[in-house]
C-alpha positions in Angstrom: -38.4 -60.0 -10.7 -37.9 -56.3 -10.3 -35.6 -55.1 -7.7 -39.0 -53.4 -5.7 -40.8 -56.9 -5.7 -37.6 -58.3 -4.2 -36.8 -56.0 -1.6 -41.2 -56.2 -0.7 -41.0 -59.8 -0.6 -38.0 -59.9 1.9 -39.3 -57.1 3.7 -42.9 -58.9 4.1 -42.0 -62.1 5.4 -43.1 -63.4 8.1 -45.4 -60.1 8.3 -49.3 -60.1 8.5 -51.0 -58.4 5.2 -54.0 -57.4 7.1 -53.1 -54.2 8.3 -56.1 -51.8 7.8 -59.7 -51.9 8.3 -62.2 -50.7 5.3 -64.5 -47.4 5.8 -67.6 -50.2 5.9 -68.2 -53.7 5.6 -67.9 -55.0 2.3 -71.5 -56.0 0.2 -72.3 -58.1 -2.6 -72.0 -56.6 -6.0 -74.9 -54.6 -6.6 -77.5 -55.7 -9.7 -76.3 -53.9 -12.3 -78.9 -50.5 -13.0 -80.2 -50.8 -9.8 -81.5 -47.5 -8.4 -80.1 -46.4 -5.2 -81.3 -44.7 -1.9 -80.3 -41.4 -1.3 -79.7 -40.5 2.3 -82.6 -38.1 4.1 -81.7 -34.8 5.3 -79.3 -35.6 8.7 -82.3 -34.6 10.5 -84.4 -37.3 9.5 -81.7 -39.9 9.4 -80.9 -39.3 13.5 -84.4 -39.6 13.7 -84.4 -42.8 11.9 -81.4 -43.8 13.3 -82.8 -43.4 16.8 -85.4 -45.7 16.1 -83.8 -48.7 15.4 -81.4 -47.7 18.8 -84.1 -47.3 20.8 -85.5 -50.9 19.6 -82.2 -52.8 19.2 -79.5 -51.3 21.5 -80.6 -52.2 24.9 -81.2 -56.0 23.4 -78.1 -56.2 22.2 -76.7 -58.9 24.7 -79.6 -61.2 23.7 -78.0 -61.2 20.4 -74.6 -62.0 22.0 -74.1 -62.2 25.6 -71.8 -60.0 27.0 -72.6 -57.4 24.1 -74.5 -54.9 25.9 -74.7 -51.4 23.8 -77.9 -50.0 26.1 -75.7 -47.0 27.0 -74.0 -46.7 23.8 -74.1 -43.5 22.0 -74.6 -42.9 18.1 -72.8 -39.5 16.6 -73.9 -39.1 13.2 -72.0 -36.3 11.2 -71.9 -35.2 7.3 -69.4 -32.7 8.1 -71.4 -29.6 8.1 -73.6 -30.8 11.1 -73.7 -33.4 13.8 -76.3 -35.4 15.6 -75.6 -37.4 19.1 -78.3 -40.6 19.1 -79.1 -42.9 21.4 -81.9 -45.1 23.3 -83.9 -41.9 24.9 -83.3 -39.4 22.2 -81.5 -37.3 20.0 -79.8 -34.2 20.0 -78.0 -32.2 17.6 -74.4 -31.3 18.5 -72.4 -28.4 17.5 -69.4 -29.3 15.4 -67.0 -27.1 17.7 -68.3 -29.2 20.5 -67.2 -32.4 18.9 -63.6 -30.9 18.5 -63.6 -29.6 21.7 -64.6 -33.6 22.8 -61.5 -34.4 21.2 -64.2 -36.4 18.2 -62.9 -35.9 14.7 -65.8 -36.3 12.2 -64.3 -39.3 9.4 -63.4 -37.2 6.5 -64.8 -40.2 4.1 -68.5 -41.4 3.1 -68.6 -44.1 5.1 -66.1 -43.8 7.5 -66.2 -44.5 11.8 -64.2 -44.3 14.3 -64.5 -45.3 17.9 -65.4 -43.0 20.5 -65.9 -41.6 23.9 -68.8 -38.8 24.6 -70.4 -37.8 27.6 -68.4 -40.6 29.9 -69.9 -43.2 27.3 -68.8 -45.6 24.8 -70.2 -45.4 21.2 -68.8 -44.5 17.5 -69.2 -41.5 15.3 -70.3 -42.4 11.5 -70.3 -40.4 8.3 -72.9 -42.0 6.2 -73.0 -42.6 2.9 -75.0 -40.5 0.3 -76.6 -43.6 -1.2 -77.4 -47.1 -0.7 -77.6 -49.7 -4.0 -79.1 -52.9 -4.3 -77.5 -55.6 -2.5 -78.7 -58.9 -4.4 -77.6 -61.1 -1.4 -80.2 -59.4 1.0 -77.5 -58.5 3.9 -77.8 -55.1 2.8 -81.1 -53.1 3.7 -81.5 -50.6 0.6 -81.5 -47.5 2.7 -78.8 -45.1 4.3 -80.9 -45.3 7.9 -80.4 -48.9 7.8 -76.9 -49.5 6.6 -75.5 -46.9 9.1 -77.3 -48.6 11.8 -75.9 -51.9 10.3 -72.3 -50.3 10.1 -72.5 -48.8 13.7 -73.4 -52.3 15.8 -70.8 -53.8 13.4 -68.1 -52.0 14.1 -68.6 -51.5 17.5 -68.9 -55.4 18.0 -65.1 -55.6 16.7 -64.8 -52.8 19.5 -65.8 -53.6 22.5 -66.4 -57.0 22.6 -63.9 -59.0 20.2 -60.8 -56.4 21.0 -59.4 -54.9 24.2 -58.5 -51.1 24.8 -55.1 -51.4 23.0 -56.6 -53.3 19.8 -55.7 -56.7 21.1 -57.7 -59.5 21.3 -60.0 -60.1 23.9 -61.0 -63.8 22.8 -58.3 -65.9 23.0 -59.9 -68.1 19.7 -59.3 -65.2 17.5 -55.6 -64.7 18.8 -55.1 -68.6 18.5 -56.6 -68.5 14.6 -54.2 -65.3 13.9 -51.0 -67.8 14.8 -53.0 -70.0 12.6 -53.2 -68.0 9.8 -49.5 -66.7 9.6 -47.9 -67.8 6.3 -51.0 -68.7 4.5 -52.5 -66.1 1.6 -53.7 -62.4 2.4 -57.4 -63.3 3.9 -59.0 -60.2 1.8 -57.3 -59.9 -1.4 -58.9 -61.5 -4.7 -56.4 -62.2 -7.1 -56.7 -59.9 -10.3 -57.3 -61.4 -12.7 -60.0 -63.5 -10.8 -59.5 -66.5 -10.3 -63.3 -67.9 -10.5 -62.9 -71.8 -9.4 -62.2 -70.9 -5.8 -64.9 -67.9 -5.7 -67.8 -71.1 -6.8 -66.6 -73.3 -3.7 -66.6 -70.4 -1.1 -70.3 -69.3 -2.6 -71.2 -72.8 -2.5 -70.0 -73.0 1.2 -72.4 -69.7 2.1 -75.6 -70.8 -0.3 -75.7 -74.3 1.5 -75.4 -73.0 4.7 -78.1 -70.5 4.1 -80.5 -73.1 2.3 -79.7 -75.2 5.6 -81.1 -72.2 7.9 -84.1 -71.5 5.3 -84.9 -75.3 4.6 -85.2 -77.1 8.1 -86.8 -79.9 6.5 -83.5 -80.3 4.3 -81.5 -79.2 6.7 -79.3 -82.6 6.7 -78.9 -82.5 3.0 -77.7 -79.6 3.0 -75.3 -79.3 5.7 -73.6 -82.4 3.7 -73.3 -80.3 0.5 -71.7 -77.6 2.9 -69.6 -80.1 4.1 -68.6 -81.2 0.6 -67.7 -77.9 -0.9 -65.4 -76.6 2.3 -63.7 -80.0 2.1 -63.3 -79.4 -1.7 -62.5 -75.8 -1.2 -59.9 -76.8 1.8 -58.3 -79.6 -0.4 -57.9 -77.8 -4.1 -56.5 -73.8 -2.2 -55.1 -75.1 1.3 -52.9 -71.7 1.3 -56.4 -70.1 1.3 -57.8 -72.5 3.9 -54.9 -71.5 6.0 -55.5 -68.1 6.3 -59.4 -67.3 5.8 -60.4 -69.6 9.2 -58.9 -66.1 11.4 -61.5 -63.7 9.3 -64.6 -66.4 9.0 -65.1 -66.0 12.9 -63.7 -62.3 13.3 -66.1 -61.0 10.1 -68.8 -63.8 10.4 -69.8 -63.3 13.9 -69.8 -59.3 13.5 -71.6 -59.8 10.9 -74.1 -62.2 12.9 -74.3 -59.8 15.4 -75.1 -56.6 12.5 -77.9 -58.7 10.5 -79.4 -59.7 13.7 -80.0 -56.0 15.0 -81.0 -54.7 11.7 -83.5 -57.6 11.2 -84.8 -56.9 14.9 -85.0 -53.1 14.1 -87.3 -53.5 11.1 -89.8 -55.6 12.8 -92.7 -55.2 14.6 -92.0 -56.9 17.5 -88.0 -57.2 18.2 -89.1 -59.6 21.1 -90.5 -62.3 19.0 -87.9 -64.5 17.3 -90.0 -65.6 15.2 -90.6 -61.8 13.5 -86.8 -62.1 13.1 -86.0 -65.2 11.8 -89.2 -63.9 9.2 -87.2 -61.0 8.2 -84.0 -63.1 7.8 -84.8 -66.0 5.7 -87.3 -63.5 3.1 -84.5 -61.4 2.7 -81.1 -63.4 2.6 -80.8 -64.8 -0.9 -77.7 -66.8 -2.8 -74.5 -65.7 -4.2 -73.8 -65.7 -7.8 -71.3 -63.4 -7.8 -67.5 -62.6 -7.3 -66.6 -61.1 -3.9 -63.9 -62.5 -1.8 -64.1 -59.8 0.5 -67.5 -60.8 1.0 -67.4 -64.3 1.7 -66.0 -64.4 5.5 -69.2 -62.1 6.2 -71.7 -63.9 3.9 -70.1 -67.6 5.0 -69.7 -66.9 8.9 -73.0 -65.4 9.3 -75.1 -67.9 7.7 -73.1 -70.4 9.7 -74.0 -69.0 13.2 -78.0 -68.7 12.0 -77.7 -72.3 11.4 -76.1 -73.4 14.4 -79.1 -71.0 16.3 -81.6 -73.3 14.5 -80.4 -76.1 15.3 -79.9 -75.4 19.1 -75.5 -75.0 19.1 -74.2 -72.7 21.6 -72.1 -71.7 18.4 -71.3 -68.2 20.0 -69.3 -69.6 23.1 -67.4 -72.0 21.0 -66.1 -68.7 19.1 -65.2 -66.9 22.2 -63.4 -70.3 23.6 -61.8 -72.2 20.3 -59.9 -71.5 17.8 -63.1 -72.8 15.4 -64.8 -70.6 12.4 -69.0 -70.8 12.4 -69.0 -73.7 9.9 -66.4 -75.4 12.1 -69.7 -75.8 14.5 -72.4 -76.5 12.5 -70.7 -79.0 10.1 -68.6 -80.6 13.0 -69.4 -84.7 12.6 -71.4 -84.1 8.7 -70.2 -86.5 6.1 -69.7 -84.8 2.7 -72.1 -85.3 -0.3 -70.8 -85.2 -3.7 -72.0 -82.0 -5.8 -72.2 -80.3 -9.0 -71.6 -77.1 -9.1 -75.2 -75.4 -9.7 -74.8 -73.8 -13.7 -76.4 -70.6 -12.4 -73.5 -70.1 -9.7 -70.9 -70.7 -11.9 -72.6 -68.7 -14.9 -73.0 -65.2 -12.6 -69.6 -65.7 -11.1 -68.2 -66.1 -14.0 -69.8 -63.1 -15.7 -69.3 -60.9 -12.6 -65.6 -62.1 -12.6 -65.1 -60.9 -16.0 -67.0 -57.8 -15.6 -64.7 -56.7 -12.2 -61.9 -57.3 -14.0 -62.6 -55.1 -16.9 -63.6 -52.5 -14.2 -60.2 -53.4 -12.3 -58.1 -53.0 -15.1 -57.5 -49.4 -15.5 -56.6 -49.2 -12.0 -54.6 -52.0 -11.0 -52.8 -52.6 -14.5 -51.1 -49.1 -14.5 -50.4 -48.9 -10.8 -48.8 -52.6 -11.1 -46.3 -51.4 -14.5 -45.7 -48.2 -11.9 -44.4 -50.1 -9.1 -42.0 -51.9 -11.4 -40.6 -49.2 -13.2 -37.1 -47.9 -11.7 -37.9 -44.8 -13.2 -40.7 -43.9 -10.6 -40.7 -43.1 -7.3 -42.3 -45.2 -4.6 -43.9 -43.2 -1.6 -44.5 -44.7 1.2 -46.8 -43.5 4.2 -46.9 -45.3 7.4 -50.3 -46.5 8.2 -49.7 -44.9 11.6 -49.7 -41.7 11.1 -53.2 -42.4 9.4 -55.9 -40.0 10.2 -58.9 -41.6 8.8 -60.1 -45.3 7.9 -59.5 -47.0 4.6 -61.6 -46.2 1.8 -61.7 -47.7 -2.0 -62.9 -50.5 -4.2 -62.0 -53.4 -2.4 -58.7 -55.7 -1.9 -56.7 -57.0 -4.8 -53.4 -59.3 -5.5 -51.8 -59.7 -8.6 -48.6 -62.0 -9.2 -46.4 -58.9 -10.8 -46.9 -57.3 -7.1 -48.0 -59.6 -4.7 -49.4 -57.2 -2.5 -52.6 -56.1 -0.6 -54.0 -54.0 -3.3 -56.4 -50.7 -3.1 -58.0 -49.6 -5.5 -59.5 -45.6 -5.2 -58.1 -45.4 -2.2 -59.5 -42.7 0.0 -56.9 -42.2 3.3 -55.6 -39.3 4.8 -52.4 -38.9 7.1 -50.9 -36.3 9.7 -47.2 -36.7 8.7 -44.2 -34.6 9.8 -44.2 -31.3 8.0 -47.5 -31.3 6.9 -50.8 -33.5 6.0 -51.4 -36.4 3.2 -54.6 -36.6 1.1 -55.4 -39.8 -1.0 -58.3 -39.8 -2.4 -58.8 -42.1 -5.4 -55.6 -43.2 -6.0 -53.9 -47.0 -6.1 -52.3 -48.1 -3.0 -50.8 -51.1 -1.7 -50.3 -52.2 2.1 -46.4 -52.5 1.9 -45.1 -54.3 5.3 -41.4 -52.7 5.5 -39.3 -52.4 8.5 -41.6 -53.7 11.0 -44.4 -51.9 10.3 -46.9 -51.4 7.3 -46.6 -48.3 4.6 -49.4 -47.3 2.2 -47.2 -47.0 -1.4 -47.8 -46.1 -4.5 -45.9 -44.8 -7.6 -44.7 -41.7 -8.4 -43.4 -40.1 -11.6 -40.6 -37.7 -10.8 -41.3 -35.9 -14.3 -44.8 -35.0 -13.4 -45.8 -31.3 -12.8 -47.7 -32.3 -9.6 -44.5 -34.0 -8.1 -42.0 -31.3 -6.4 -39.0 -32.9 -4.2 -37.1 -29.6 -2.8 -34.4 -31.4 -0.2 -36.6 -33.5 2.2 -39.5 -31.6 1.4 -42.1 -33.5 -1.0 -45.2 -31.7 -2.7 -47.9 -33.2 -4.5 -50.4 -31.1 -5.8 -52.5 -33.2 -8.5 -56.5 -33.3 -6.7 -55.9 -37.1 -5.9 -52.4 -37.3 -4.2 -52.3 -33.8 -2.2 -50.0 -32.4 1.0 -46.8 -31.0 1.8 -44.4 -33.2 4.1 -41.1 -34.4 5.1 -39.8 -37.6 3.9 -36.4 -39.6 4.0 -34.8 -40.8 0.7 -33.7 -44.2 0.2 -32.5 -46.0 -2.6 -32.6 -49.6 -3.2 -32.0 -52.0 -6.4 -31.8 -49.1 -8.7 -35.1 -47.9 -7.7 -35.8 -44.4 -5.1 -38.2 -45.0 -1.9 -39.6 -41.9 -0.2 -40.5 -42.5 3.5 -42.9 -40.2 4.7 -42.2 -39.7 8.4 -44.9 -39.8 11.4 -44.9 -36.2 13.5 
């Protein structure tokens, strides 16, 4: 064991891995060659964007009571110009006056961030360019509808499942949180990918879904449900311990995002039946590798379920310490199954293919973090400026960390300003607090330390800033420093 896994592993005891939020919530992995979307002019996307706000907003707390987003406001910005949406009407808004409103536009594709604007709440979004193919069907294949999507999702964490000060305002999730402490990271996917507990999770999520599509079957397939989260539970319980907290936090926003999406591209958002329509022609299977996925995928098709079959599903989330499938499989007796050859042929082929993709990322940033000879920089979440960006969440035994690959993150630090964008990071818990660290090689051009003054130059790892030295088992930390 190198002397920087030792000191991590002491220092990130007892410490929650979960630290930072993604620019967006995670998708399936897209078909491969499938075309994508490409945003309209901002123009047209407000315009779009007001639409389904007009038709979804103001029903928002028929979706979940309490969630009422009728005075909510939309900002929509690609940088270079800015857009304030809501139910009556859209307006473009100067970027000076967003700066002057205290609103910084997310300086990532993708990226949110709460807001205040004219005395009301809302969020500010920078959409993405494009939108692929999502082979599971949560994700509409166009920028208008997966910013919409993104927007009522994140604002559901916002306002309804957190307080002011980022603490929880249901007590289940706090209770869940205790829960989880000590079991494994909630996000990360081991790399290599370990497939075996990928098939029980997607088997968890396509019985739930066939139970919501199927009503007729409904029974046979809530026991398969049952079978594979007992055998899932039973086989990875340090998984089991952990993923409960994320299942309702992730499933129910994501509840709460498919339902107003599916209710803005109907006819009639009124007529339950219209959405339940939209829903079950859309929402297909999993047959492929996504841990980050499966809290979304698993606690959403959980909660359409229990709406089917006539559970109050959403006030036992508010009230108990209980995930979706908690509800709707409470008193099912398990059924033996085999594990379908087409799930366990696409996961296993998607597995292989993420890795490959993986490796030039994580197998060079893992040798990095291990070599003495580097630097390790660490930036204190913080002092962050923007939301998390990259490729997803990773663990490997070598570094048993939160992984990010492509990271896109940018920090206000003392001395100066940070600029990741497309480097390897991982979420470091050290003294009390979490770091974003990643190697560096004292030898290389784009690496100047003058005193207490670090430079980085290279178009990926960018800013001036003052840091504080440490060194530790042979190997050097750099702490950049919050203003």
């Amino acid at each position: 064991m190198s002397g920087l896994v030792a000191l991590l592993l002491a220092a990130a005891s007892g410490c929650a891995a979960d630290a930072a939020q993604p620019e967006a919530p995670p998708s399936a992995v897209s078909s491969a060659g499938a075309a994508e979307a490409t945003a309209p002019p901002l123009p047209e996307l407000a315009s779009r964007l007001q639409e389904h706000v007009a038709a979804v907003w103001p029903r928002t707390s028929r979706i979940w009571p309490g969630a009422d987003f009728t005075r909510h406001v939309l900002l929509v910005s690609d940088g270079r110009g800015a857009w304030a949406v809501d139910k009556d009407g859209k307006r473009e808004v100067p970027l000076a006056d967003l700066a002057k409103g205290g609103v910084t536009v997310p300086p990532n594709e993708g990226g949110f961030g709460a807001v205040t604007w004219d005395g009301r709440r809302g969020i500010i979004v920078r959409p993405a360019r494009t939108a692929g193919v999502d082979p599971t069907g949560f994700d509409t294949a166009d920028v208008a509808g997966r910013t919409f999507g993104l927007a009522t999702h994140e604002q559901f964490h916002t306002y309804v499942q957190q307080d002011k000060k980022g603490g929880w305002v249901w007590e289940s999730l706090r209770a869940l949180e205790e829960k989880a402490e000590g079991g494994e990271d909630t996000r990360a996917q081991h790399y290599p990918t370990r497939t075996e507990p990928r098939m029980y999770r997607a088997m968890v999520y396509n019985s739930l879904l066939a139970a919501y599509k199927e009503p007729a079957e409904r029974r046979k397939h809530l026991a398969a449900a049952a079978h594979w989260q007992r055998t899932w539970a039973a086989k990875y319980p340090d998984e089991a311990k952990a993923q409960p907290m994320l299942d309702a936090l992730e499933g129910s926003a994501r509840y709460f995002e498919s339902m107003a999406v599916a209710m803005a591209l109907v006819e009639d958002p009124d007529d339950p039946a219209q959405v339940r329509g939209r829903l079950t022609g859309t929402l297909k299977p999993l047959r492929a590798v996504n841990k980050n996925f499966e809290p979304y995928a698993v606690g959403a098709s959980a909660l359409f379920t229990a709406d089917a079959m006539g559970l109050n599903a959403r006030q036992a989330l508010v009230e108990e310490p209980v995930t979706p499938q908690d509800v709707v499989l409470k008193g099912v007796v398990p059924a033996a199954q085999s594990m379908p050859p087409d799930v366990k042929r696409g996961i296993e082929e998607s597995a292989a293919a993420s890795d490959r993709k993986l490796a030039p990322d994580i197998e060079p940033f893992v040798a990095g973090m291990n070599d003495k000879s580097k630097w390790i920089l660490l930036a204190p979440l913080s002092a962050a400026i923007s939301t998390l960006g990259g490729s997803g969440f990773y663990t490997t035994d070598e570094v048993p960390l939160t992984i990010v690959p492509k990271a896109r993150l940018h920090f206000r630090l003392r001395g100066g300003n940070l600029d990741i964008d497309g480097v390897t990071v991982a979420e470091v818990p050290m003294e009390g607090q979490i770091y974003f660290g990643t190697p560096l090689d004292p030898r290389d051009r784009t690496v100047s330390l003058k005193g207490r003054t670090l430079t980085l130059t290279s178009p990926s790892l960018k800013g001036t800033f003052t840091v504080t030295s440490k060194t530790d088992e042979g190997q050097r930390f750099l702490y950049a420093q919050e203003p």
